[in-house]
N, C-alpha and C positions, 0 to 999 in steps of 0.2 A: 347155462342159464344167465350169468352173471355177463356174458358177454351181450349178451341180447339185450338185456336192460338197458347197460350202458350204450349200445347201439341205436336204442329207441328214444335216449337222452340228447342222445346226438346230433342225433335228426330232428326231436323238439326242438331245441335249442338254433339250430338251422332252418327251420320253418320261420320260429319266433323273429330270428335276424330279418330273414326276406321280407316280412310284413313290415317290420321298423322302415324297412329300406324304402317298401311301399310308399307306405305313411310320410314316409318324407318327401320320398318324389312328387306326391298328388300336393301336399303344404307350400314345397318352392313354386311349383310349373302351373297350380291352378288358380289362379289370380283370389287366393282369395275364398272361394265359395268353393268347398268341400264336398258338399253332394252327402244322400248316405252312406256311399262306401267310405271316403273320410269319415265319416262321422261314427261307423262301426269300428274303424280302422285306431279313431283314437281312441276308443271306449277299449281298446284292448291291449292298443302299446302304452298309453299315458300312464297308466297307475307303475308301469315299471320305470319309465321315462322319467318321471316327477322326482323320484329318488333322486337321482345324479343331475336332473337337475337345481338342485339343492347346494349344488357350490357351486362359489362365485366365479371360481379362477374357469372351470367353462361355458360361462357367458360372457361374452366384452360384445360391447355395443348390443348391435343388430343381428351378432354371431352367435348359436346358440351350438357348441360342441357336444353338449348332452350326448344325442342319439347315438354319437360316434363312439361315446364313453362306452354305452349301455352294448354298441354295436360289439365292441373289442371285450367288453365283459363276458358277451355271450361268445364269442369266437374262440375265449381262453375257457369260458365250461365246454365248448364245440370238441376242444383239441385233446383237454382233459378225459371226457367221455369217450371219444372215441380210442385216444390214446391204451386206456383201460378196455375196453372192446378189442382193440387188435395182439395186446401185447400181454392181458391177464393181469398184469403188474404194475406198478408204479416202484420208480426210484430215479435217483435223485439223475439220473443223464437222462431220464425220462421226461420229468420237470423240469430243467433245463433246456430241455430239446422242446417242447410245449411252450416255455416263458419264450424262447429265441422264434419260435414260428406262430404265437399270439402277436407279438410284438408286429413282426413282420407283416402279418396280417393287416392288423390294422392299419401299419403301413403303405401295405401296397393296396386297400382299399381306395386312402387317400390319392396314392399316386392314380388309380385307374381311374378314380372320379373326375379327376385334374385332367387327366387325357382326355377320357372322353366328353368335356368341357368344350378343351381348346379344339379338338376334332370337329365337332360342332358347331365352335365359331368360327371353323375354317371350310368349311362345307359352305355359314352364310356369306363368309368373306367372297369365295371363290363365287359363289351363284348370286351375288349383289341384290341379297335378299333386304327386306325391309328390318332395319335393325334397330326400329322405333318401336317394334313392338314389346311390351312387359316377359315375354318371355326372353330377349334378346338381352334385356336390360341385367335379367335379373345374372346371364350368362357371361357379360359384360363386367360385372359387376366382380364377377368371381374371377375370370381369368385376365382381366389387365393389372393388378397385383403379380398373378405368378408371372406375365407376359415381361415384364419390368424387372422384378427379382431375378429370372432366369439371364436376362439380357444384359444385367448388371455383370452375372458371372462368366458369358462368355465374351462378351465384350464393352469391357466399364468405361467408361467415358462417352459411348456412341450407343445410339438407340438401334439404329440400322431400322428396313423395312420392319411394316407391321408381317407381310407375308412371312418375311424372313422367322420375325420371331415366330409367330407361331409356330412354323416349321420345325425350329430350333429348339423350340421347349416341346411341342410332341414328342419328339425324337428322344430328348434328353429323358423325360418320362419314361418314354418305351425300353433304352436302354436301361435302365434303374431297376425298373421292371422285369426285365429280364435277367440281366445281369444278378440281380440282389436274389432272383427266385432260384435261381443255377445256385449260388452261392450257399442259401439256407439251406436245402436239400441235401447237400454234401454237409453242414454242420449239422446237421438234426439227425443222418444215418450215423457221425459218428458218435454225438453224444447217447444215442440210444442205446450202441453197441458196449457204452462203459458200464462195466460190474456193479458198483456202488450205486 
């Protein structure tokens, strides 16, 4: 009975995420004008939103990390509930393995946002689409920062093509991504496996 519970926590909890995520995508991508479904959509994330957004250190500028907070909060109840769903128990390689693949989470949320960003402005790149429009901008906005950071790292001093970069930091994402998922996998069966 006790696994079910926490199994229906789980899935809350994972519903609740998808809708944040909603809520967000319709705020960046819809100029502005909300519609009702925004408008039902904040009437049900905001009041948890408003919390975390209550410190400073995530808002700078025009940047509001909040949801990302709220996002990793709920992924770390996610992994918890479910952790206790699969395993009956909790202890501390349990906890550990949860703090290592909440973290992770959250991480690789970020990296696949980034991806499919730059994917995106490589799709407009490639079909010489109009990149005057507010959706473009707002796309723009976000991946010539990492487009530059990335390019710093593989090669500092030279800019090199815009194709290029793009190319180079998808890539660099994707390997990250995979690589880092391979990785946690093998550290979260072993922490699980310890006694304590």
């Amino acid at each position: 009975m006790i696994r079910v519970i926490f199994n229906i926590l789980a899935g809350a909890a994972g519903l609740y995420s998808l809708i944040i995520f909603v809520r967000i995508m319709i705020t960046w991508f819809s100029g502005g004008g909300y519609g009702r479904t925004g408008e039902v959509l904040a009437s049900i994330t905001d009041p948890y939103l408003n919390w975390f957004r209550r410190f400073p250190i995530l808002r700078t500028g025009f940047l509001d990390l909040s949801p990302i907070a709220g996002m990793a909060f709920l992924s770390l109840a996610q992994n918890v509930f479910s952790a206790i769903a699969v395993y009956g128990r909790l202890s501390l390689g349990i906890i550990l393995a949860i703090a290592l693949s909440s973290l992770w989470s959250a991480l690789s949320f970020l990296l696949g946002f980034f991806t499919v960003i730059l994917a995106l402005r490589l799709v407009a790149f490639l079909a010489n689409l109009n990149i005057r429009h507010p959706f473009w901008q707002v796309i723009d906005g976000i991946s010539q920062p990492i487009l530059y950071k990335i390019a710093g790292i593989f090669s500092p001093g030279r800019i090199g093509s815009y194709l290029r970069r793009l190319l180079v930091s998808i890539a660099f994402f994707l390997a990250i991504l995979i690589g880092g998922g391979i990785v946690i996998r093998i550290v979260f069966r072993l922490l699980v496996r310890l006694p304590f």
